[in-house]
C-alpha positions in Angstrom: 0.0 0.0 0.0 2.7 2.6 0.7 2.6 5.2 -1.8 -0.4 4.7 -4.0 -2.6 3.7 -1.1 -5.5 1.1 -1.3 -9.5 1.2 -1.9 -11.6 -1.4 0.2 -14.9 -1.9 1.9 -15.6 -2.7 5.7 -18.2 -5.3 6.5 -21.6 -4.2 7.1 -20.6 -1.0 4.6 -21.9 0.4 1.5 -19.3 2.9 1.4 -15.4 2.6 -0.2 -13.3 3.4 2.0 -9.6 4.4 1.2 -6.4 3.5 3.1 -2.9 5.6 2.3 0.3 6.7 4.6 1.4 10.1 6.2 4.7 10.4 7.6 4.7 6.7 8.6 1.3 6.5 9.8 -1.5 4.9 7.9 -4.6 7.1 7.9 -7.6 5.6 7.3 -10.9 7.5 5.4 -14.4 6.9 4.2 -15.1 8.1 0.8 -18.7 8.6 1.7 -19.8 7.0 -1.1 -21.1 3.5 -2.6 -19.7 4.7 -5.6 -15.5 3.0 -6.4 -15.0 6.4 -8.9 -15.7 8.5 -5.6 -13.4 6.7 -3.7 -10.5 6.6 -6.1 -10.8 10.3 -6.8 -10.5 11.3 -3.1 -7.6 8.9 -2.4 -5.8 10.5 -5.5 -6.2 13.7 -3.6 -5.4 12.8 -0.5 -2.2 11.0 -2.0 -1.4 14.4 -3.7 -1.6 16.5 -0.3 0.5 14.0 1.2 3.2 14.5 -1.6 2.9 17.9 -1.2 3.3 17.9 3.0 6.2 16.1 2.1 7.8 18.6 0.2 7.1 21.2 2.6 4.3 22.8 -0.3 1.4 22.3 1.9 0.3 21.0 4.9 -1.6 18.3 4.8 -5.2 18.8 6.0 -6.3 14.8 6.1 -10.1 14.1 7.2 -10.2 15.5 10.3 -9.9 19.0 9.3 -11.8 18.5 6.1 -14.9 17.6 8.1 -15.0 20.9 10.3 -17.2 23.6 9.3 -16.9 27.3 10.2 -19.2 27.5 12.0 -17.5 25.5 14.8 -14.7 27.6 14.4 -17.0 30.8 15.5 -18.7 28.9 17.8 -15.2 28.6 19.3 -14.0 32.0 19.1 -17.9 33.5 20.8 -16.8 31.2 23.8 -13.3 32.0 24.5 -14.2 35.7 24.2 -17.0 35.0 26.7 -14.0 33.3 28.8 -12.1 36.5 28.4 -14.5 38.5 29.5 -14.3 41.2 26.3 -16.1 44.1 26.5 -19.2 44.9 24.1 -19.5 41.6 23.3 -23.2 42.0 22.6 -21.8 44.6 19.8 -19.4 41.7 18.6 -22.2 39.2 18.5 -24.1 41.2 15.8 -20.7 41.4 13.6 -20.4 37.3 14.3 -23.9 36.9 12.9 -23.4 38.2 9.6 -20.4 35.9 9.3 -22.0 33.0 10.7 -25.1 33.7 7.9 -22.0 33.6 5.0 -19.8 30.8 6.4 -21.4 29.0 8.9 -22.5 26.3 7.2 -19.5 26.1 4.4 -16.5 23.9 5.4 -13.6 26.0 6.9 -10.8 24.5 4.7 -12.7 25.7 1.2 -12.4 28.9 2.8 -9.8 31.0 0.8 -8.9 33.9 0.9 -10.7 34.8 -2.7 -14.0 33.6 -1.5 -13.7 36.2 2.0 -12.5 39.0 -0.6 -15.9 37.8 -2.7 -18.0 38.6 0.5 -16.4 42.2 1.0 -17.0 42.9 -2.4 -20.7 42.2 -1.9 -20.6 43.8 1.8 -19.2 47.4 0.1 -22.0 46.6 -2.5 -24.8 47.0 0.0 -23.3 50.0 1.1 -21.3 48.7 4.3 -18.4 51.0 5.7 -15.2 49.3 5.5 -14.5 49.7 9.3 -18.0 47.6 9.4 -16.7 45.0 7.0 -13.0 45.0 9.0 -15.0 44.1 11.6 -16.8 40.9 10.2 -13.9 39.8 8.3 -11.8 39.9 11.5 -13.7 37.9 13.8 -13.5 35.2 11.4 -9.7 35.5 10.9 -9.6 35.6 14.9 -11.6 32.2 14.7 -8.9 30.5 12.1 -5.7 31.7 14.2 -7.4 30.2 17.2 -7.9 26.9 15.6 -4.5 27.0 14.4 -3.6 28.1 17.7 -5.5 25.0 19.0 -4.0 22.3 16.2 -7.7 22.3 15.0 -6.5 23.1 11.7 -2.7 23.8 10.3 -3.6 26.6 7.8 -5.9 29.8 7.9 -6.6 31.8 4.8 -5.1 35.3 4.5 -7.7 37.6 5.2 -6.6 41.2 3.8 -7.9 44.5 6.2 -9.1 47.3 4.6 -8.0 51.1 4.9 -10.1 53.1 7.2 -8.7 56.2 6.5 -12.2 57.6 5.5 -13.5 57.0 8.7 -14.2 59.9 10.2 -16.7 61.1 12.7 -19.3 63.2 11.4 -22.2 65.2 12.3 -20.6 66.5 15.8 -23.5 69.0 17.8 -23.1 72.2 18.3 -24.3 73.3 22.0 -27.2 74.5 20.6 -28.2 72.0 18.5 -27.2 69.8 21.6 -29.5 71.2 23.8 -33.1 71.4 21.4 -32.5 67.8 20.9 -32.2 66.7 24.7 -35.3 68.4 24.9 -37.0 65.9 22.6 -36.1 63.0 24.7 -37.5 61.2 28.0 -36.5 62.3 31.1 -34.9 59.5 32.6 -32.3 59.8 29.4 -31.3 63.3 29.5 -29.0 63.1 32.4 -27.2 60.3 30.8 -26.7 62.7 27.8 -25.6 65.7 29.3 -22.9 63.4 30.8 -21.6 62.1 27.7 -22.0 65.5 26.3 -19.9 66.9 28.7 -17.1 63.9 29.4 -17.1 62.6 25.9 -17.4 59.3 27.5 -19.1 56.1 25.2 -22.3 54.8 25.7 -21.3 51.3 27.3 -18.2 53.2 29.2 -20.9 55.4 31.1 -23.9 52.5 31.4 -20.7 50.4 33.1 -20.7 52.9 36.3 -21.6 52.7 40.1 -21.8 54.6 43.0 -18.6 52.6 43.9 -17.0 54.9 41.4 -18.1 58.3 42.7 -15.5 59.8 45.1 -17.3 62.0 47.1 -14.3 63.8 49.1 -12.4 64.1 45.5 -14.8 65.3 43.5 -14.4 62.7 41.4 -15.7 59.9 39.0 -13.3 57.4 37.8 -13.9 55.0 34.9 -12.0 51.7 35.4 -9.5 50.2 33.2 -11.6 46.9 32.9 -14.8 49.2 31.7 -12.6 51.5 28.9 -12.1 50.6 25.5 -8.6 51.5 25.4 -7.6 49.9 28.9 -7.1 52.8 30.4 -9.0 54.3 33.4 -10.2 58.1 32.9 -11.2 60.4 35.5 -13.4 63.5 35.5 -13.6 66.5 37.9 -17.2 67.5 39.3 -17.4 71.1 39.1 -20.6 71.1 40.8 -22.1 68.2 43.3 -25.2 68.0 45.4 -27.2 65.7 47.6 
């Protein structure tokens, strides 16, 4: 069998199976199929990858890593971020379910980087903003470099990052402006927007604080570390402070 690699059945099967060797190890595979054509044209490729592992071409993917889908590999990277405790990840969720709609279901080896430049293309298309589609497109190169990471699989496509260097902030309030539109909204809001007004602080940084960050004596409120997107804690002075 060594080198050209054999085609049988297994008793109570209607599948082929086919039988070859990598790196001294024979690696057994079903061909999925009652049909011997099916067989023979998967142990040809599986013989070809080998050849090519051995050359130091390719890695060789084998059955195991030809069976898992890409989904998995999301389904992977939503729990160790969990794990990790990252921030926003309700925000990241939304980005990992337009992935999951375009790969979930595909297997992650047929995954190259032509078919993830084929889904930005479409993403720009509908009018997405690049940072938008960086953001997709990332998450599903974090789940690849974690399987990699993990010896789920040994290659991960190249996914390319686009320029950002249009994104800028627009449509900034004047204190005016600022002011007419707080009117418009409930009271139990308004505080909450005078304070990011004023501060400049995100929406999630100023939901994340307690009374456990007020310091009375100081004058001050402190954002933690733990709650800031950059890592950093921020403080801000209270000019004015009553009971």
């Amino acid at each position: 069998m060594r080198g050209n690699g054999r085609i049988f059945k297994r008793p109570n099967s209607t599948f082929y199976w086919i039988a070859y060797c990598h790196r001294g190890k024979e690696v057994r595979e079903s061909s999925s199929s009652a049909e011997r054509k099916d067989a023979e044209r998967l142990l040809k490729r599986r013989l070809k990858e080998v050849g090519a592992d051995s050359l130091g071409l390719k890695a060789f993917v084998g059955p195991s890593q030809d069976r898992v889908l890409a989904g998995e590999l999301l389904d992977a990277l939503e729990a160790d971020l969990r794990i990790r405790k990252v921030r926003s990840l309700a925000g990241i969720q939304s980005h990992l379910k337009q992935v999951r709609a375009a790969f979930g279901d595909r297997r992650a080896m047929v995954i190259t980087t032509e078919a993830v430049d084929h889904y930005i293309e479409s993403r720009l298309v509908e009018g997405m903003a690049p940072a938008t589609a960086n953001r997709e497109t990332g998450l599903l190169a974090q789940a690849f470099r974690l399987a990699v990471d993990r010896r789920r699989l040994s290659v991960a496509p190249k996914i390319r990052r686009l320029s950002e260097s249009d994104n800028v902030r627009m449509g900034f309030f004047e204190h005016a402006g600022f002011m007419a539109m707080v009117e418009k909204l409930p009271d139990y809001v308004r505080d909450f927007c005078h304070f990011g007004y004023l501060t400049g602080w995100r929406r999630d940084e100023i939901a994340s604080l307690s009374w456990a960050d007020l310091d009375i004596e100081a004058r001050m409120i402190q954002l933690r570390g733990s709650e800031a997107k950059n890592g950093r804690a921020r403080k801000v002075a209270l000019q004015h402070f009553t009971d």
